[in-house]
N, C-alpha and C positions, 0 to 999 in steps of 0.2 A: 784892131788888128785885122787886118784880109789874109786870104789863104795866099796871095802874090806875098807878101809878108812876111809869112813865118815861114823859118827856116831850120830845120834838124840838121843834128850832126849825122854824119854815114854812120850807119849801122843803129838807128834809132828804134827803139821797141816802143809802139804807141798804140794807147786807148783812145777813143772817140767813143763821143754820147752826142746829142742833139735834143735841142730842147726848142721846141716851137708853142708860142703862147698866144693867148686872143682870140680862141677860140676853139668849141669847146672837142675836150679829151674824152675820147668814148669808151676809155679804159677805163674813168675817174669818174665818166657820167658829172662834167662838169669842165666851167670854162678856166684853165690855168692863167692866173694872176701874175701880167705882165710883171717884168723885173725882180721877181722873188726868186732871191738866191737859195734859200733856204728847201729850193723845189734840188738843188744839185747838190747841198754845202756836204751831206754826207759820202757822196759818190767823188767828190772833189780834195777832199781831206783823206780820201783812200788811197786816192793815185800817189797825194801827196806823201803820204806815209810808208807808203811800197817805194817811195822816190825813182818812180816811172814818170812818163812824160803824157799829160792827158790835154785833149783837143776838148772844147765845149763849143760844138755850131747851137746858135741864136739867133730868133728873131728879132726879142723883145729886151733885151739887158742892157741898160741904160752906161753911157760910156763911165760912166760915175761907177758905177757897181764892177764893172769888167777892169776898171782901174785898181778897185779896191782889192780884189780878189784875186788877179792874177800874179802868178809867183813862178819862178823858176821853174816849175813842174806844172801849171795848167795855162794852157791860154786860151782866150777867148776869138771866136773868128763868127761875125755876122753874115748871116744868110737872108735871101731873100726868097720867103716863099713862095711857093708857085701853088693854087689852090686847084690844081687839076689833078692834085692827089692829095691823099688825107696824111697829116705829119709823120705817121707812123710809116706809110712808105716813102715819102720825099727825100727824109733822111737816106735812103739809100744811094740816091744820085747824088746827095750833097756826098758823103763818103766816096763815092767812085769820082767824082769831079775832082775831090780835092787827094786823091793818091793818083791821078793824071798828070799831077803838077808835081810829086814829090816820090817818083818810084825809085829816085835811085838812095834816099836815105834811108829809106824804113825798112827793118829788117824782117818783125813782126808785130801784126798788129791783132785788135781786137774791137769788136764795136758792140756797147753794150745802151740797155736801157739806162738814163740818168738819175728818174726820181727813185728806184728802189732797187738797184743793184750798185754793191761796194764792192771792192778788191779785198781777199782777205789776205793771200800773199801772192808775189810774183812769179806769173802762169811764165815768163820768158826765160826764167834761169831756170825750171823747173825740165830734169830729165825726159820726162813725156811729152814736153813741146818742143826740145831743140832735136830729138832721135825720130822725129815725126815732122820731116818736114812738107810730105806731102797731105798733113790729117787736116780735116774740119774739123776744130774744135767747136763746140756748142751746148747749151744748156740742154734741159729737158722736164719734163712734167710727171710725175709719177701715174700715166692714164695712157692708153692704146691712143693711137690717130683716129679709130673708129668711135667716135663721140658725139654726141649731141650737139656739144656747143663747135666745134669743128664743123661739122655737117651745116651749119645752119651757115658757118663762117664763111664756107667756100662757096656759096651759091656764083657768087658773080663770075668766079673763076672757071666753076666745072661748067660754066654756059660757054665761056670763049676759049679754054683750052682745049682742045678735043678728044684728048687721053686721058684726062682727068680723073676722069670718073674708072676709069680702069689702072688708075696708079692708086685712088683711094681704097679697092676693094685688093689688091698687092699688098698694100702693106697696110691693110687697116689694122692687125696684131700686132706690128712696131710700137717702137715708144715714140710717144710725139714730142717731136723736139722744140723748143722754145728758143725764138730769133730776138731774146731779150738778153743774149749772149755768144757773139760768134765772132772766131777769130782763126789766125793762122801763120802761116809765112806770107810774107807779101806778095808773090808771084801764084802762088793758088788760090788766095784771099781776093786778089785781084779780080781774076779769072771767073771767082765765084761771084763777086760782085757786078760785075758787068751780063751774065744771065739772068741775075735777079732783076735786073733792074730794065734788061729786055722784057722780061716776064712779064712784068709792073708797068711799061711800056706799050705793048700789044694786048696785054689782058686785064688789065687793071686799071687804065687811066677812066674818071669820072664814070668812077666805081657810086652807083647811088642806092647801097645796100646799106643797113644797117650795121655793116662789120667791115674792115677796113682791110684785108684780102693778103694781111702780112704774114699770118701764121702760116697760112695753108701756102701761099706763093715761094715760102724757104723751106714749108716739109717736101713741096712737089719737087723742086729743084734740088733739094740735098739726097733724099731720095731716089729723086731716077739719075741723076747725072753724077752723085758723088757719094753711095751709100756706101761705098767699102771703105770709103777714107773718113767715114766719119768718127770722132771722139766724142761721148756725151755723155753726161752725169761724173759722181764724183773720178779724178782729182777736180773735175772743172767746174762743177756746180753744187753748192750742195740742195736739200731737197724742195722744191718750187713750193714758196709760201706754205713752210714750216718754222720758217724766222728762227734759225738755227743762229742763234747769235752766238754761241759759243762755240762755234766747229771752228776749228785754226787748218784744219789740214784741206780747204779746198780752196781752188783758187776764187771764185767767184761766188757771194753769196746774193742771192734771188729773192729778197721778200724772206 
């Protein structure tokens, strides 16, 4: 299936995840095993179960596999990577390429990480997302921006953005949000993705750091450009790799 392809009905509420395999995840410290389903099967069984509609972009899933598993509620649509960014930010232009082609069905959407965030229930019928149509919804981490592993993350960025470093010491007391969960209406969600992905563009392309410049690239942007509007932590998240497997009452759980 191609993104010319698939086609939503008006007023569509949709998740996206991206899964790019073959080589190696610096989050996993380790190269992800072309065509293993079972890297998405629980992220994929969540959508299914919330009976929302979920995108899965791919490099590596064999037409065999994307046959077997697609169903009324996920489909599969193959990407071609471009190695002048690391997967972790690529996905972000694959997400603004493919809502270019389809702004007038999707009402709201969300774009999450695939191997270890599931849906617990549906963020779109839920009162905090329909009375907020102008919020950034998103995860977040129980730790200040001011961090260690942050600090060392944004080298490449606070070299070529030039305020950088004076947005890191602003909000280094904030909570730091996690871009392994963000969503919205589709005309802000839009909006928001096309700065990212400038960002990612002018300061982040053949990034040859040891950290992959996505965390810090969505705190600097959500922060200086959309702090009032943002939504984070619970109803939307529950608590960043505490494997709360039993909390029902948030939309989104994280590890």
């Amino acid at each position: 299936m191609t993104a010319e392809s698939t086609i939503f009905q008006p007023n569509t509420n949709l998740v996206m995840g991206c899964l790019i395999t073959g080589l190696h995840d610096v989050n996993r410290n380790e190269t992800l095993v072309n065509d293993s389903y079972e890297l998405v099967r629980d992220w994929a069984e969540s959508i299914t179960a919330a009976n929302l509609q979920g995108v899965i972009f791919h490099n590596n899933f064999s037409e065999e596999t994307c046959k077997s598993f697609e169903n009324e509620n996920i489909s599969f649509i193959k990407i071609n990577y471009d190695p002048k960014f690391n997967p972790n930010v690529f996905r972000y232009f694959v997400y603004r390429d493919f809502l270019k082609q389809h702004p007038q069905n999707i009402n709201g959407i969300f774009i999450t990480d695939i191997s270890d965030v599931v849906i617990v229930k549906n963020p779109f019928t839920e009162s905090l997302f329909i009375d907020n149509p102008n919020a950034l919804f998103c995860g977040d981490e129980p730790k200040t921006l001011h961090n260690e592993w942050m600090i060392a993350h944004s080298e490449n960025l606070r070299n070529n953005i030039p305020d950088y470093s004076a947005y890191e010491s602003d909000f280094k007391n904030e909570t730091l949000l996690n871009c392994g969960i963000i969503g919205g209406s589709t005309p802000l969600f839009f909006d928001f993705l096309q700065k990212l992905c400038a960002i990612h563009q002018d300061a982040n392309r053949d990034n040859k750091t040891a950290y992959t410049g996505d965390m810090g690239a969505f705190n600097y942007l959500a922060r200086t450009k959309f702090n009032q509007q943002i939504i984070h932590g619970a109803p939307v998240n529950t608590v960043f790799k505490e494997y709360e497997n039993d909390r029902t009452d948030c939309w989104f759980r994280h590890k």
